[in-house]
PDB file of N, CA, C, O and CB in Angstrom:
ATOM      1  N   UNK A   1       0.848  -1.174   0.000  1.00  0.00           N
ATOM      2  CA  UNK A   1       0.000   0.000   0.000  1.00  0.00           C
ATOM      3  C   UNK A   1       0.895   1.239   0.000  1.00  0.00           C
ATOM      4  O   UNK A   1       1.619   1.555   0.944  1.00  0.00           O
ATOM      5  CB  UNK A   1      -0.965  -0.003   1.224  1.00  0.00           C
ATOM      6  N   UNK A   2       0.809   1.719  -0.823  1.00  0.00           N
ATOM      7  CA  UNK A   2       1.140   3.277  -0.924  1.00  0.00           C
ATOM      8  C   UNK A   2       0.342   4.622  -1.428  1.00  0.00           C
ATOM      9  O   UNK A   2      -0.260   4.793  -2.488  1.00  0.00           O
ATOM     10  CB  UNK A   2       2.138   3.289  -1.694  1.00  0.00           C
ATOM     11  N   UNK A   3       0.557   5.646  -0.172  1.00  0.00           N
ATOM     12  CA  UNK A   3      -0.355   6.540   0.260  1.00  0.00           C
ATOM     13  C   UNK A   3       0.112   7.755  -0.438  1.00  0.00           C
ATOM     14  O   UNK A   3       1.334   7.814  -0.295  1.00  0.00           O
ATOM     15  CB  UNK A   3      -0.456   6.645   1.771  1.00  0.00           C
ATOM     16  N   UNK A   4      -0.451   9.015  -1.318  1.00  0.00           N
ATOM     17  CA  UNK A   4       0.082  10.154  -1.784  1.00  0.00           C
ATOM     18  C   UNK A   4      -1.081  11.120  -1.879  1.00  0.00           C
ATOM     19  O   UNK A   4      -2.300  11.120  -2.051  1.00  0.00           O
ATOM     20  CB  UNK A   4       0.815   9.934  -3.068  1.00  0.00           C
ATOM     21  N   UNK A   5      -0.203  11.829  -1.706  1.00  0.00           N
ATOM     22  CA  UNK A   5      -0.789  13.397  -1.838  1.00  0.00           C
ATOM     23  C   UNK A   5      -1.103  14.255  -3.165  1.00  0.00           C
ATOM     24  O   UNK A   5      -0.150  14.787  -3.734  1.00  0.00           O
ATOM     25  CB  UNK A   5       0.194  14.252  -1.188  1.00  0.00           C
ATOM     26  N   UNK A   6      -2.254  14.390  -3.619  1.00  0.00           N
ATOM     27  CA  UNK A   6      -2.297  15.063  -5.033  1.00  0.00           C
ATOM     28  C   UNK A   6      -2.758  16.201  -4.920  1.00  0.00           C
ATOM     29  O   UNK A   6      -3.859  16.432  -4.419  1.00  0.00           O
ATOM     30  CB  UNK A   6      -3.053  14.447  -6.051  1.00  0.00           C
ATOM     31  N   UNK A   7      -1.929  17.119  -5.398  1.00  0.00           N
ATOM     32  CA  UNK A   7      -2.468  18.657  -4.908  1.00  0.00           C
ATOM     33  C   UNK A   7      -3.424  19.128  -5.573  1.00  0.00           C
ATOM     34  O   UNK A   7      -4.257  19.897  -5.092  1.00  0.00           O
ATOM     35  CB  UNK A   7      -1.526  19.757  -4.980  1.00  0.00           C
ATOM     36  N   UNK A   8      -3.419  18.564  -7.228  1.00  0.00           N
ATOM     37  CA  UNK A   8      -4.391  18.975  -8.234  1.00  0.00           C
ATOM     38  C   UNK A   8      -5.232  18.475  -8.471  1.00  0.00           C
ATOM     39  O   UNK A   8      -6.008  18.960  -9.295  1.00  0.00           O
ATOM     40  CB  UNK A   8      -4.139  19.119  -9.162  1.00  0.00           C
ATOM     41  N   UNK A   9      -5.541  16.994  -7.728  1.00  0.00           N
ATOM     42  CA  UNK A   9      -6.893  16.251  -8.142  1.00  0.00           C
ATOM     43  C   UNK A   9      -8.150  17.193  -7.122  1.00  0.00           C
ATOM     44  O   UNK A   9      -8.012  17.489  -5.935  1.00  0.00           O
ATOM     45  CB  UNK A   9      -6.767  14.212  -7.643  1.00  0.00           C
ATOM     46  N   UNK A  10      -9.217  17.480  -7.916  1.00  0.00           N
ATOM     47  CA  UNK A  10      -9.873  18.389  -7.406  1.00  0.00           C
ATOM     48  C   UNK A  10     -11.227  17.454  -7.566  1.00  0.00           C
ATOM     49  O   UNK A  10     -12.147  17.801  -6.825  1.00  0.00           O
ATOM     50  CB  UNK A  10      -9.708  19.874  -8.104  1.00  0.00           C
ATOM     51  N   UNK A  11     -11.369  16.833  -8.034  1.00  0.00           N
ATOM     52  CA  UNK A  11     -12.973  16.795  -9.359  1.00  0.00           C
ATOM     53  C   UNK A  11     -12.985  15.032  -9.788  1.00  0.00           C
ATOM     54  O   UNK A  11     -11.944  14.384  -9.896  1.00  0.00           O
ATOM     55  CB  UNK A  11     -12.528  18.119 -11.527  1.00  0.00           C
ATOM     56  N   UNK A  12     -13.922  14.642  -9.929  1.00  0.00           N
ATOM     57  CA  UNK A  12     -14.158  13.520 -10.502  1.00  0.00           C
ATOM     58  C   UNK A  12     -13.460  13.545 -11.812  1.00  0.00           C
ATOM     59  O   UNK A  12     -13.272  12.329 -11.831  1.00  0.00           O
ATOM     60  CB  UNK A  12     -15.534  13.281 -10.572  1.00  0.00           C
ATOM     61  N   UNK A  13     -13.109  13.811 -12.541  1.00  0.00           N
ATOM     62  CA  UNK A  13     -12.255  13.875 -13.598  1.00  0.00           C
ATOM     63  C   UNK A  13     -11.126  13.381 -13.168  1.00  0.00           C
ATOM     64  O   UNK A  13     -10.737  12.283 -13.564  1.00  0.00           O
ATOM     65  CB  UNK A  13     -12.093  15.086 -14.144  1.00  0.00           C
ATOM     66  N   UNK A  14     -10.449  14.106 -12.311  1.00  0.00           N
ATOM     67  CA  UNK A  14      -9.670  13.739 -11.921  1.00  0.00           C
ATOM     68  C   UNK A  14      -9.147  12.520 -11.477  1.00  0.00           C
ATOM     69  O   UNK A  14      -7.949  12.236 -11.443  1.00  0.00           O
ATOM     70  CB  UNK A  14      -9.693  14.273 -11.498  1.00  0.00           C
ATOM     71  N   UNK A  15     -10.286  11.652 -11.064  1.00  0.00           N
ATOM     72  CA  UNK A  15     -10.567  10.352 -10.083  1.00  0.00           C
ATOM     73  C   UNK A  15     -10.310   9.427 -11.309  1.00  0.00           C
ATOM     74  O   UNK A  15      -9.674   8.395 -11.094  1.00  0.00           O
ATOM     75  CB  UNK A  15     -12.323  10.167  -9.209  1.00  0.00           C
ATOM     76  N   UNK A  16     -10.796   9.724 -12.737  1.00  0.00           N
ATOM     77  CA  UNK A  16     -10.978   9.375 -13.817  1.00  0.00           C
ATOM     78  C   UNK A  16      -9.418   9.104 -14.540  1.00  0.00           C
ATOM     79  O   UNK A  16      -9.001   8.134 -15.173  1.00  0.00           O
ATOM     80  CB  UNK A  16     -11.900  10.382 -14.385  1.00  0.00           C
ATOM     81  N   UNK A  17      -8.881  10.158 -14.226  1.00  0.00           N
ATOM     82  CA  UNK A  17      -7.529  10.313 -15.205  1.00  0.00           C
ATOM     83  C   UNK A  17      -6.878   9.702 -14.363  1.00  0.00           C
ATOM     84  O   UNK A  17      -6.407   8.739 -14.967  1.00  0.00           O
ATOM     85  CB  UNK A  17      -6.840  11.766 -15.675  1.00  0.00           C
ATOM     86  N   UNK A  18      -6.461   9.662 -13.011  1.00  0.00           N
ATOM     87  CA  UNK A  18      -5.630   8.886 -12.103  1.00  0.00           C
ATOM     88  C   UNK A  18      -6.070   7.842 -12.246  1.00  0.00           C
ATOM     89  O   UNK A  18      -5.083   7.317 -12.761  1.00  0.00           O
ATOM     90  CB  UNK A  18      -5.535   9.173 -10.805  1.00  0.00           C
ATOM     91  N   UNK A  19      -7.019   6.838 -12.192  1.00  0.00           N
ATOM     92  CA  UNK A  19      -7.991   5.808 -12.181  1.00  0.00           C
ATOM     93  C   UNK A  19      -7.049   4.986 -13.686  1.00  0.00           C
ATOM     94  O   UNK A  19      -6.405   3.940 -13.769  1.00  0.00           O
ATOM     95  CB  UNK A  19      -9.962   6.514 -12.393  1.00  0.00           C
ATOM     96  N   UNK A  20      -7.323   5.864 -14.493  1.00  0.00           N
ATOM     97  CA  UNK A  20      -6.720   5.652 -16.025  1.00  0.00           C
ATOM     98  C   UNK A  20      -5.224   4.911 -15.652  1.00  0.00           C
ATOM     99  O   UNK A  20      -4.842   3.741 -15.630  1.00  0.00           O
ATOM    100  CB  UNK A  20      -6.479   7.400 -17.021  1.00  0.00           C
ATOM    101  N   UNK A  21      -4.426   6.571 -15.301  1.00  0.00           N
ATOM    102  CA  UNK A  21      -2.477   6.392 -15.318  1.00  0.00           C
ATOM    103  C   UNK A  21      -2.010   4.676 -15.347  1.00  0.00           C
ATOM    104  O   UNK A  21      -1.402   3.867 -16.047  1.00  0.00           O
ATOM    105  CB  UNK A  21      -1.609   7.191 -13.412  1.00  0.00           C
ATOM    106  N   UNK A  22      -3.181   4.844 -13.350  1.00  0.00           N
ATOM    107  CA  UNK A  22      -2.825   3.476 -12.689  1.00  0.00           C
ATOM    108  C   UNK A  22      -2.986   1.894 -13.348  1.00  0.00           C
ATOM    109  O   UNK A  22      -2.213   0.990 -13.665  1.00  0.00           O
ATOM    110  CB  UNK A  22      -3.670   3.480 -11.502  1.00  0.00           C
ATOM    111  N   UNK A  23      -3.989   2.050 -13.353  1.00  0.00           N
ATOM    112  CA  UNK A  23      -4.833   0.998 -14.207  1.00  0.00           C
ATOM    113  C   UNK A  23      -3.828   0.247 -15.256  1.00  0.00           C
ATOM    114  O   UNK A  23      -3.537  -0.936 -15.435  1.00  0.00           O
ATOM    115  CB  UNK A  23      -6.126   1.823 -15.110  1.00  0.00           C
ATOM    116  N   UNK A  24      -3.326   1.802 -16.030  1.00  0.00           N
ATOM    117  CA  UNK A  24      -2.332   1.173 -17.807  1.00  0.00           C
ATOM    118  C   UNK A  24      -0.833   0.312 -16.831  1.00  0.00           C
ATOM    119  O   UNK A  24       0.064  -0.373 -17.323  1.00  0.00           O
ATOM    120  CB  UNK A  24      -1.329   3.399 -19.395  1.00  0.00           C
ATOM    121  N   UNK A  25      -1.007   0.618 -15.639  1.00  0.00           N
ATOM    122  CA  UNK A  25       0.845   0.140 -15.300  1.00  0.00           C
ATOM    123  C   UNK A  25      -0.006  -1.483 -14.319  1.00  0.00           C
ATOM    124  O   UNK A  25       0.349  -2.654 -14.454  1.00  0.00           O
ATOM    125  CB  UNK A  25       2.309   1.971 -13.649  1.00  0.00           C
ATOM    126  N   UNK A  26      -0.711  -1.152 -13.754  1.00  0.00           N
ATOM    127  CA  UNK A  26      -1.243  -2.521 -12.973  1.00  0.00           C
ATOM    128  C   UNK A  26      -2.450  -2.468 -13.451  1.00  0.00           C
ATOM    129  O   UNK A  26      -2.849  -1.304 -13.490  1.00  0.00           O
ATOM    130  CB  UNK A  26      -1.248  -2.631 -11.292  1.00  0.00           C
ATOM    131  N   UNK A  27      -3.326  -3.356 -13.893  1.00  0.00           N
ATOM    132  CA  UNK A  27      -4.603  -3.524 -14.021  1.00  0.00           C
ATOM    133  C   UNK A  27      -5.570  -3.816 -12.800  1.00  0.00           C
ATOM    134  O   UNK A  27      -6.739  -3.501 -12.575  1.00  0.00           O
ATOM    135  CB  UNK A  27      -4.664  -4.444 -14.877  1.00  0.00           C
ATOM    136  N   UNK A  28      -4.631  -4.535 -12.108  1.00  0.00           N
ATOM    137  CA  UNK A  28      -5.166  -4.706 -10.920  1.00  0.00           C
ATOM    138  C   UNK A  28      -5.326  -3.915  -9.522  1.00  0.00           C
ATOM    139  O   UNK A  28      -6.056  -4.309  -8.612  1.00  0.00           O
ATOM    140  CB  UNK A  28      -4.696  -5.555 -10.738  1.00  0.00           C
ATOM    141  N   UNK A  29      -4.656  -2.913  -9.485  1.00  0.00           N
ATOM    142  CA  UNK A  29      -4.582  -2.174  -8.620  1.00  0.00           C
ATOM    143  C   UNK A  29      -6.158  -1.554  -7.960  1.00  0.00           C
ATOM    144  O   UNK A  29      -7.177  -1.327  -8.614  1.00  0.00           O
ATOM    145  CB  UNK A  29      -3.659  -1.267  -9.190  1.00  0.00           C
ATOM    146  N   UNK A  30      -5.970  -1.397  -6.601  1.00  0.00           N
ATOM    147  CA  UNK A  30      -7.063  -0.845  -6.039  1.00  0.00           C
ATOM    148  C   UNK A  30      -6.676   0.241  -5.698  1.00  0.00           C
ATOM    149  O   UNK A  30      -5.565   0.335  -5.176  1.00  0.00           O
ATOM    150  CB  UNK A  30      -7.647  -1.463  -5.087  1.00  0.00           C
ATOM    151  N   UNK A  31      -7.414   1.272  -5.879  1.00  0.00           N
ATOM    152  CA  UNK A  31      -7.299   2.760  -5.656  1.00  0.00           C
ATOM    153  C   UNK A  31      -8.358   3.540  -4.346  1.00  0.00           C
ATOM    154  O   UNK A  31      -9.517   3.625  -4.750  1.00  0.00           O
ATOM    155  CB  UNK A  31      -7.696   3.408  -7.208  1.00  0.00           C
ATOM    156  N   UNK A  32      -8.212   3.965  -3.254  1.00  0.00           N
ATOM    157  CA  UNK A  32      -9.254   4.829  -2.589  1.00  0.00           C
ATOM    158  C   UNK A  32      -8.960   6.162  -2.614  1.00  0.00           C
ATOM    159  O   UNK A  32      -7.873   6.489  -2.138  1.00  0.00           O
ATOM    160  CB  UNK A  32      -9.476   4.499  -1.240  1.00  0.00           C
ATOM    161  N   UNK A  33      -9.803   7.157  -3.136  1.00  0.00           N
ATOM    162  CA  UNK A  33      -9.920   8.255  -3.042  1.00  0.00           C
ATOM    163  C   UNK A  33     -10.414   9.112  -2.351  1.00  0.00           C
ATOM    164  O   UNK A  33     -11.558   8.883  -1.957  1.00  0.00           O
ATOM    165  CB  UNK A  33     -10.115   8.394  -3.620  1.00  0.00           C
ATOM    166  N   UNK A  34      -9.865  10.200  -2.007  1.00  0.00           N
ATOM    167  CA  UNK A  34      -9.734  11.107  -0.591  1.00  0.00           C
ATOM    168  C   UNK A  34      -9.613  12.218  -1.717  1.00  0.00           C
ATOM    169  O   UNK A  34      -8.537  12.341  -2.303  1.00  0.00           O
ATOM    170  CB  UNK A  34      -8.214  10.836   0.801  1.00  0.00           C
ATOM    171  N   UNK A  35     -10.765  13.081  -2.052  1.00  0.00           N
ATOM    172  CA  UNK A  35     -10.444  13.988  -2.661  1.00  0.00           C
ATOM    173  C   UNK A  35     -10.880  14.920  -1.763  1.00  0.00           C
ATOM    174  O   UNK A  35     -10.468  15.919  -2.353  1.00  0.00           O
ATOM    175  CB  UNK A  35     -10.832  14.013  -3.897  1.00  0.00           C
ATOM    176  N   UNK A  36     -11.512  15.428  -0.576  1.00  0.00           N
ATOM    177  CA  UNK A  36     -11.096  16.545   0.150  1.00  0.00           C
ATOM    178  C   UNK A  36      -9.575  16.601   0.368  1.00  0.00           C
ATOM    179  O   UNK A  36      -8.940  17.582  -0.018  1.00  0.00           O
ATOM    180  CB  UNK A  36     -11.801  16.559   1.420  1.00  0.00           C
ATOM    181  N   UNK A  37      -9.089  15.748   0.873  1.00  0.00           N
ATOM    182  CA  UNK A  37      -7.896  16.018   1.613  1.00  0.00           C
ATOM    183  C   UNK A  37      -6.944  15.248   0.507  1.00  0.00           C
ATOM    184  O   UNK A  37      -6.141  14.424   0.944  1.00  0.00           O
ATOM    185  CB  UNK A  37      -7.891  15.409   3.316  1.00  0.00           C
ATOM    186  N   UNK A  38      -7.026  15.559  -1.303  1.00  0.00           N
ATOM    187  CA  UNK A  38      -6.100  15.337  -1.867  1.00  0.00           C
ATOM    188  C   UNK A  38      -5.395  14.378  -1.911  1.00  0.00           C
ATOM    189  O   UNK A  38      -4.247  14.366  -2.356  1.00  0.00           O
ATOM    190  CB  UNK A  38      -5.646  15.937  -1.736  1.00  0.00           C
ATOM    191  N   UNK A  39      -6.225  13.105  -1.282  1.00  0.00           N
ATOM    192  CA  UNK A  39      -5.184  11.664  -1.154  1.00  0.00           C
ATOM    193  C   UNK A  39      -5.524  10.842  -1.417  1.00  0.00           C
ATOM    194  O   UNK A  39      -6.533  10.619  -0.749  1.00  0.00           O
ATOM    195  CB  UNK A  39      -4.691  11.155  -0.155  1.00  0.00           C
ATOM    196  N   UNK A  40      -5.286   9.931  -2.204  1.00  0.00           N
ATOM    197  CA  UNK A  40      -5.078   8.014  -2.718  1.00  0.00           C
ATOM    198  C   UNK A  40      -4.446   7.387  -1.870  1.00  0.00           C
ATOM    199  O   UNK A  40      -3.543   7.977  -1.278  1.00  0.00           O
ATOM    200  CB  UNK A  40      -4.165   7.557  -4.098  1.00  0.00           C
ATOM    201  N   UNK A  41      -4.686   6.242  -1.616  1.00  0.00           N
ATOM    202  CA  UNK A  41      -3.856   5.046  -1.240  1.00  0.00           C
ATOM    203  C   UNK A  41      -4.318   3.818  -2.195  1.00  0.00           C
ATOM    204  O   UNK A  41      -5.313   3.109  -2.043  1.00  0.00           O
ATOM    205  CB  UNK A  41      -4.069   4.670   0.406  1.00  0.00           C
ATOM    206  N   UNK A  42      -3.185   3.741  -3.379  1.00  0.00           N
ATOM    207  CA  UNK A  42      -3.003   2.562  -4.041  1.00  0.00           C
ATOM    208  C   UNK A  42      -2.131   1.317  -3.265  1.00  0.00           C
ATOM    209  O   UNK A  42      -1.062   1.284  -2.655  1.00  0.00           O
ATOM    210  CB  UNK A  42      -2.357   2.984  -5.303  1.00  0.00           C
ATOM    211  N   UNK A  43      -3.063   0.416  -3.585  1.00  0.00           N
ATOM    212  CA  UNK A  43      -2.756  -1.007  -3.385  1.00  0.00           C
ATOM    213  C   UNK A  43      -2.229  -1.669  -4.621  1.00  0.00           C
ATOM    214  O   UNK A  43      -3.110  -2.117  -5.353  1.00  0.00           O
ATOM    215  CB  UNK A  43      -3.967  -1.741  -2.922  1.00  0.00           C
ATOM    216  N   UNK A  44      -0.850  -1.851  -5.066  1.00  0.00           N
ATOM    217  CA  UNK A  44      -0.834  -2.859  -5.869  1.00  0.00           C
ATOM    218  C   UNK A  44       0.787  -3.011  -6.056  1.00  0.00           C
ATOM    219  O   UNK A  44       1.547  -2.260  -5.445  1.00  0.00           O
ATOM    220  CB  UNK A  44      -1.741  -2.591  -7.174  1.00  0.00           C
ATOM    221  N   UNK A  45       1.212  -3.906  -6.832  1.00  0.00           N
ATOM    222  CA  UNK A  45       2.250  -4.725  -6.715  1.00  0.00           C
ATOM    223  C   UNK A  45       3.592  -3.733  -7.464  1.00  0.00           C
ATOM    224  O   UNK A  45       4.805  -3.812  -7.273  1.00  0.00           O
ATOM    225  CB  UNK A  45       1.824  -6.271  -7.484  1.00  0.00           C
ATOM    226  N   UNK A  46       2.914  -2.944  -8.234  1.00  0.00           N
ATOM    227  CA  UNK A  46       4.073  -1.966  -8.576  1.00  0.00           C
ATOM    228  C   UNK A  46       4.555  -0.901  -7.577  1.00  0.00           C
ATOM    229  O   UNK A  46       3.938  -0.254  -6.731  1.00  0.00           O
ATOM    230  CB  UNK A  46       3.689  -1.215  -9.754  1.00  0.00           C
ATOM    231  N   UNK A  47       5.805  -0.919  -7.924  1.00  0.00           N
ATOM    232  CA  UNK A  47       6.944  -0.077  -6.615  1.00  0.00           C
ATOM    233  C   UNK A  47       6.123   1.637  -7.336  1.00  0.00           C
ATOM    234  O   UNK A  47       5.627   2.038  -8.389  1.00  0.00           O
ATOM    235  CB  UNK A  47       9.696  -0.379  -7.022  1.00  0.00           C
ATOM    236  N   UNK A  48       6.579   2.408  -5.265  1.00  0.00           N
ATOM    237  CA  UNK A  48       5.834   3.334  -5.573  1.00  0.00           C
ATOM    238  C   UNK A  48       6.722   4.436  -6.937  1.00  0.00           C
ATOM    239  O   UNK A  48       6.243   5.274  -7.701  1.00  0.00           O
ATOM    240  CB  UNK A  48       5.469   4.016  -4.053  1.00  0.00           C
ATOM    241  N   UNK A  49       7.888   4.034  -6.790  1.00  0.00           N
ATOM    242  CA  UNK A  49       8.254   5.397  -8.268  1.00  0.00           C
ATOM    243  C   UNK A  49       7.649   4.771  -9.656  1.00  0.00           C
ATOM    244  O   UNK A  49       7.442   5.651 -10.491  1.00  0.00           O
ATOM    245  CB  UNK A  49      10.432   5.692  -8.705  1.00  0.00           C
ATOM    246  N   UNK A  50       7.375   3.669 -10.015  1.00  0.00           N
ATOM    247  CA  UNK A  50       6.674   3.254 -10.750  1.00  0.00           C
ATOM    248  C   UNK A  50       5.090   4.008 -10.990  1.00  0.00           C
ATOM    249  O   UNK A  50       4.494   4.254 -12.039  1.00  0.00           O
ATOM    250  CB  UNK A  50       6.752   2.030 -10.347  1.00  0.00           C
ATOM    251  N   UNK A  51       4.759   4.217  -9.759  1.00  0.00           N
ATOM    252  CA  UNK A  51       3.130   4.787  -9.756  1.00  0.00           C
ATOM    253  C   UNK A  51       3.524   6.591  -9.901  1.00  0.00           C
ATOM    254  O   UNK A  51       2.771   7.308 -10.560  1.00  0.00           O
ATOM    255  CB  UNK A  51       2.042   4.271  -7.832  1.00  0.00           C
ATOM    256  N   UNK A  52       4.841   7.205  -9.169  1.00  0.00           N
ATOM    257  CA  UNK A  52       4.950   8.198  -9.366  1.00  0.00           C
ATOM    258  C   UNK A  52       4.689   8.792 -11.130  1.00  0.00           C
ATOM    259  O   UNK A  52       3.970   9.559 -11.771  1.00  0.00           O
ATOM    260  CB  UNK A  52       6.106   8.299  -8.713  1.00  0.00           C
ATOM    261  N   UNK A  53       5.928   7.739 -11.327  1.00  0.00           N
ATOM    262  CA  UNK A  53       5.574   8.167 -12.932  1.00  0.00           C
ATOM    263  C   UNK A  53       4.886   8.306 -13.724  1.00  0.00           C
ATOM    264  O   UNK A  53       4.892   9.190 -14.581  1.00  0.00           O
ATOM    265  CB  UNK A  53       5.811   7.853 -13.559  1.00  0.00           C
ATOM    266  N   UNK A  54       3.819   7.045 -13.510  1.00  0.00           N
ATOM    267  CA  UNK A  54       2.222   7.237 -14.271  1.00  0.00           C
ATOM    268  C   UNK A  54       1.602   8.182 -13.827  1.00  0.00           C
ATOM    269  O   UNK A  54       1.094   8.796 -14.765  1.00  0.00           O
ATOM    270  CB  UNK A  54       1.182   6.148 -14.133  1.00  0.00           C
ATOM    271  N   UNK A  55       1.269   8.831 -12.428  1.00  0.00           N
ATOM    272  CA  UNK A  55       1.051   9.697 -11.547  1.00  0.00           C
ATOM    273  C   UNK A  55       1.031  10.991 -12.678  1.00  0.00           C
ATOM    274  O   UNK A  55       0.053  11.472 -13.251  1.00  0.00           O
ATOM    275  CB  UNK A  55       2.172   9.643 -10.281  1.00  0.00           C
ATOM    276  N   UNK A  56       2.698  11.429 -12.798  1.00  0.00           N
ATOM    277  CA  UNK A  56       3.423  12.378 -13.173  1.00  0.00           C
ATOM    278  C   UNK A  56       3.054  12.388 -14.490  1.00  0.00           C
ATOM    279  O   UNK A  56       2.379  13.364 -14.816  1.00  0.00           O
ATOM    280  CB  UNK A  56       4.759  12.275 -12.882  1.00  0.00           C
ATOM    281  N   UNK A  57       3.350  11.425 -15.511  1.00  0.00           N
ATOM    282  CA  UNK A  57       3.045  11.329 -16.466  1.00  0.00           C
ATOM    283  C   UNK A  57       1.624  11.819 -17.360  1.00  0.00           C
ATOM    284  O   UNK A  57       1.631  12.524 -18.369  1.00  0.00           O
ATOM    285  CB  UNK A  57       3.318  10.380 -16.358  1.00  0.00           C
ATOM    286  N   UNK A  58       0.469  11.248 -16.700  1.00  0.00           N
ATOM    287  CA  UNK A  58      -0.827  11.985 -16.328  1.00  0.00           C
ATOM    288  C   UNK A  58      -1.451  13.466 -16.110  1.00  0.00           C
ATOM    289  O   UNK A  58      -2.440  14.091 -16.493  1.00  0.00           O
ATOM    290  CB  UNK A  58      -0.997  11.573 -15.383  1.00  0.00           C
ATOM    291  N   UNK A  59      -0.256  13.689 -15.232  1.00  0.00           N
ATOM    292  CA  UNK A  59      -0.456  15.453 -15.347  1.00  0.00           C
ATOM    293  C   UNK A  59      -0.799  15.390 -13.801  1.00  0.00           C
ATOM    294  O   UNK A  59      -1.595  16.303 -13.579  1.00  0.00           O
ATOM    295  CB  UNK A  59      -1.969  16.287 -16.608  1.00  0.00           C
ATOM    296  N   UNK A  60      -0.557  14.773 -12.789  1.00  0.00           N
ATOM    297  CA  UNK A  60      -0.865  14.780 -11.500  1.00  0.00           C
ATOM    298  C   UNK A  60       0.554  14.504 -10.707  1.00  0.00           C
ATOM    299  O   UNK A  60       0.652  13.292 -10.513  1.00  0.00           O
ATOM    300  CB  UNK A  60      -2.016  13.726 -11.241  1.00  0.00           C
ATOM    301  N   UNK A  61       1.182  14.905 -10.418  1.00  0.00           N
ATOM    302  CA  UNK A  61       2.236  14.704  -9.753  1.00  0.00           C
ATOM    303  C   UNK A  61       2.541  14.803  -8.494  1.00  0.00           C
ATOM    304  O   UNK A  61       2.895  15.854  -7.960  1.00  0.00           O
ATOM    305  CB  UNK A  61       2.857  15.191 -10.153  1.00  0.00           C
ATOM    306  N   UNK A  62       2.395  13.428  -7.783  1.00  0.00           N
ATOM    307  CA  UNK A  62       2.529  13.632  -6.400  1.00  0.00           C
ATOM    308  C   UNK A  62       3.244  13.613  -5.572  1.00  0.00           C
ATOM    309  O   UNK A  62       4.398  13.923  -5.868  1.00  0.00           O
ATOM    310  CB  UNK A  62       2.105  13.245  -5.975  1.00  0.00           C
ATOM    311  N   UNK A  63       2.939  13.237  -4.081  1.00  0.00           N
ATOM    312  CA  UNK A  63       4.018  13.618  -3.210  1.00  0.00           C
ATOM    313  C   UNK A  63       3.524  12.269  -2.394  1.00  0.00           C
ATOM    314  O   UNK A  63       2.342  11.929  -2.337  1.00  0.00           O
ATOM    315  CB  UNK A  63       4.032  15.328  -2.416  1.00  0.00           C
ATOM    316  N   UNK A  64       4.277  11.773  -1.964  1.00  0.00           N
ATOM    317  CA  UNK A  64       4.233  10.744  -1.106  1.00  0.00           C
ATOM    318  C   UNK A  64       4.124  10.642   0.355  1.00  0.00           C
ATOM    319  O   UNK A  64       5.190  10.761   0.960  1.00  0.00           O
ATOM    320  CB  UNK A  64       5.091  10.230  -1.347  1.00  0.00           C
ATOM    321  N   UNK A  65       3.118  10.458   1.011  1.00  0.00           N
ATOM    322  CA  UNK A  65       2.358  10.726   2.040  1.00  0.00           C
ATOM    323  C   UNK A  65       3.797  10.452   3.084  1.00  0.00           C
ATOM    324  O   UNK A  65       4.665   9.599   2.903  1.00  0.00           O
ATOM    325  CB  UNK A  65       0.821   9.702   2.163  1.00  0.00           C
ATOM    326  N   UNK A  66       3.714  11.480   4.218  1.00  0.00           N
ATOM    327  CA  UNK A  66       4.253  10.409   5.186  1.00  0.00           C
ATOM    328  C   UNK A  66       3.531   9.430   6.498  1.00  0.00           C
ATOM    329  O   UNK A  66       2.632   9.936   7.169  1.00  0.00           O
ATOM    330  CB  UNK A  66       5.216  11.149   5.783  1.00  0.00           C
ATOM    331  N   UNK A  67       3.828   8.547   6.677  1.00  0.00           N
ATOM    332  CA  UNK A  67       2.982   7.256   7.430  1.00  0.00           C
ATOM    333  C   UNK A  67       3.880   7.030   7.940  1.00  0.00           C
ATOM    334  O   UNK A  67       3.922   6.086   8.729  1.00  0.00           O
ATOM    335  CB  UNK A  67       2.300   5.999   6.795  1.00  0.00           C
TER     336      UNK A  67
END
């Protein structure tokens, strides 16, 4: 499980395009969304700079929670 911070996901769109990034690198991945407080926690088998990049790539670039 890895937890991040998205400063720009605002909007269901958003939920949409991240939903997307993740999806193309793991299919399997589970995603929960925290869009008041700007945060995901993906579940899945790819390492988190792996998710950064799709993240980034996407147009959402995050920051990695600290826990």
């Amino acid at each position: 499980m890895t937890e991040f911070t998205i400063p720009d996901m605002t909007c269901g769109h958003c939920v949409g395009a991240i939903t997307d990034a993740l999806t193309a690198v793991d299919e399997n991945c589970e995603i929960d969304f925290d869009l008041l407080n700007h945060q995901i926690t993906v579940h899945s088998n790819r390492t988190p700079q792996q998710l950064v990049n799709a993240l980034t790539a996407a147009g959402y670039p995050p920051k990695i929670s600290d826990n």
